[in-house]
Every structure is written in C-alpha cells, then in structure tokens.
N, C-alpha and C positions, 0 to 999 in steps of 0.2 A: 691554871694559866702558866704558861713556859715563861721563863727572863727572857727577853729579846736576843741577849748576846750568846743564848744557848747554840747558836747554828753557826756564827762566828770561828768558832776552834774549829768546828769539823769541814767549813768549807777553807778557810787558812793554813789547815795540815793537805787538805788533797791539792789545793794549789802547792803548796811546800814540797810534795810529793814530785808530781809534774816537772818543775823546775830542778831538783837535784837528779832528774833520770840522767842515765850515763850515756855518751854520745855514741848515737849510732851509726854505725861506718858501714852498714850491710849494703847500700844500695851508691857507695860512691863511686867514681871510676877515676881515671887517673891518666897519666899520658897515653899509656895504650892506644884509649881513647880519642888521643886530640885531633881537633879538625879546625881544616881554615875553612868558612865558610865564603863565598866570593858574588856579587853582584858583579857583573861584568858590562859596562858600558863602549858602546863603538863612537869614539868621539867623530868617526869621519861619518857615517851615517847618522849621529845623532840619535840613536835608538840603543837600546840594551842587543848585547851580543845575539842573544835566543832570547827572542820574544814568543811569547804563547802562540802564535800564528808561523812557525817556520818557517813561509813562504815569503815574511818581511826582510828574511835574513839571509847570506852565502853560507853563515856558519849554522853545522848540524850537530847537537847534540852527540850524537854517537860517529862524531869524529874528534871530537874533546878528550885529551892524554893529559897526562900530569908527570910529571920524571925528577929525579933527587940526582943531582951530579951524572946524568946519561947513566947511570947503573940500574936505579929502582924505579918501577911503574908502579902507581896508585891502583887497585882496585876498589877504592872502596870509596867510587865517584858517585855522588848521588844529585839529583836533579829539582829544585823545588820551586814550587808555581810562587811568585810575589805578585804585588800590586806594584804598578808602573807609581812613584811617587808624583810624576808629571800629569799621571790623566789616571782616574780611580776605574775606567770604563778599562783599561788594558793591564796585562799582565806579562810577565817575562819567567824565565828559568832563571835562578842564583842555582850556583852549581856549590858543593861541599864535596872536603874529600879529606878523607882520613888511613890510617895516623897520619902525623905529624913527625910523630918521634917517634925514632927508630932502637926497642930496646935489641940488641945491648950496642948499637951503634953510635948513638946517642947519649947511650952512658955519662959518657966524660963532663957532661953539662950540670952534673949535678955540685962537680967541683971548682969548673970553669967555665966562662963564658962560650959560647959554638957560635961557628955562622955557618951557616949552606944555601946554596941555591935550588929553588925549586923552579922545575921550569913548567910552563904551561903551554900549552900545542892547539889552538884550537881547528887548525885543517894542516895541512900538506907543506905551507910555506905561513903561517904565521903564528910566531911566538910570542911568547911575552918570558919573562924572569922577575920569580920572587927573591928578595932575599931576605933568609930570617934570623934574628943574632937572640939568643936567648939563653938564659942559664934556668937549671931546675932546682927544686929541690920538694918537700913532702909536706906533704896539709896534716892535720892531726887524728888523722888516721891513718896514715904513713902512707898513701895515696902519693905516688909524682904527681907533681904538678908545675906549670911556669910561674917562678919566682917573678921571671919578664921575659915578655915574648916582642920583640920590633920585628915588623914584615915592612919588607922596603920596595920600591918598583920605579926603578930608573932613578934612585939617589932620593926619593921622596917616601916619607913614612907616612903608611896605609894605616896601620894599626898599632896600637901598643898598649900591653895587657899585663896584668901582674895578677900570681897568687889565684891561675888558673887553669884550663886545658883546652879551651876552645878561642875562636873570634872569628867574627861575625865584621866584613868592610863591603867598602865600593873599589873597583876598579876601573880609572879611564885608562881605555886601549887606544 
C-alpha cells in the first residue's frame, strides 16, 4: 500500500510547471489592429441608425464612409447583427472599423499625447465627428497598444479605455 502523499510531489511539480511557462506573445495583436466598434442610435427616430429591417431606416449601410482629417478613407468597415437592448424580438447593425492608428502616422503617440478627428458620413448630407486624444505605448510583448484612448462626440466622452487596442460604445445621433 502507497503513503497518501506519494501523488502530492508529482501533481505539485506539474502545476509548478504550468505556472513558470513563459509568456506567450504568438497570437497578440497590437495597434495595427485597433478598432472603434460603434452602436449608432437616431435620437430623432428613436430607433438605431440600421436596424435589421432597412426598410425602418433612410440610412443604408453601404452608404456608411469613415475619413481621418479629409485625407484617409477606412476600408476595413464591417457590419454586425446586435440585439435591440429595448425589445429582445429586434435587432440592429453596430458597425466597426479599423485601424485606428495610423503606423507610422500615428507614431508620435508613443511619446506624446495626439488627438484627431474621425469623421463619420452616414449618407450624402449627414455627418457626425469623432474625436480621439490618446497616447500609446507597448504591453509585454512589445505589442502597441493604448496607454488611453478618450473618443469624444460633440464635447462629451463616449469611451475611455487604457492598456488596449480596441472599444466597443453607443452613439446618439
């Protein structure tokens, strides 16, 4: 018959094992990466901008633009089904769009603060403007990332994020 505490060492060294493994950086991303993700609400309708039923809406999806200071156009606009938080029976599009940051335009954040404007087009005559003040600097895989990221929209602050590369708000239009 075995001591009890014979199984004790060999499960307390494979845990001990586990816990000293060395960090793995293979699957992180980094500014590149970053994305504002946006719920867009129409306060004059009362309804999310693109609602799952397009028909409830003026605005169409693929007239949806993104621009940095009138120079940069987004392509990397993507579109995603949510649940209406008001009614579980409806859903809406949140739209995301990435980067964020601009390497090597962007650059300069890692040593100072930046701010820019992004602006947002959803048809022919209505816009909106983000603005985002944020510094970077590198997670421990040497990954960019937002030290702090503030997105602002008409003087009021939407989001504010530290010690990452993405965010995820609401927008009333």
């Amino acid at each position: 018959m075995r001591k009890p505490g014979f199984f004790i060492i060999p499960i307390f060294a494979v845990l001990s094992i586990k816990c000293n493994k060395p960090l793995d950086c293979g699957d992180t991303v980094g500014l590149e990466s970053s994305t504002l993700g946006i719920s867009i609400f129409n306060t004059i309708s009362n309804d999310y901008m693109y609602p799952q039923d397009e028909f409830r809406s003026g605005f169409k999806k693929d007239s949806f633009q993104v621009y940095t200071d009138g120079t940069r156009s987004f392509n990397g606009i993507n579109f995603y089904l949510k649940t209406d938080p008001r009614n579980s029976t409806n859903a809406y599009y949140a739209v995301s769009f990435s980067p964020i940051f601009f390497i090597p335009e962007d650059n300069e954040a890692f040593n100072q603060e930046k701010t820019k404007k992004i602006y947002l087009k959803y048809n022919y005559n209505t816009l909106d403007t983000l603005t985002l003040v944020f510094k970077a600097n590198k997670d421990k895989c040497g990954k960019g990332q937002y030290e702090y990221l503030k997105v602002y929209h008409r003087g009021n602050l939407l989001s504010s994020i530290s010690n990452t590369y993405y965010t995820v708000f609401n927008l009333n239009h």
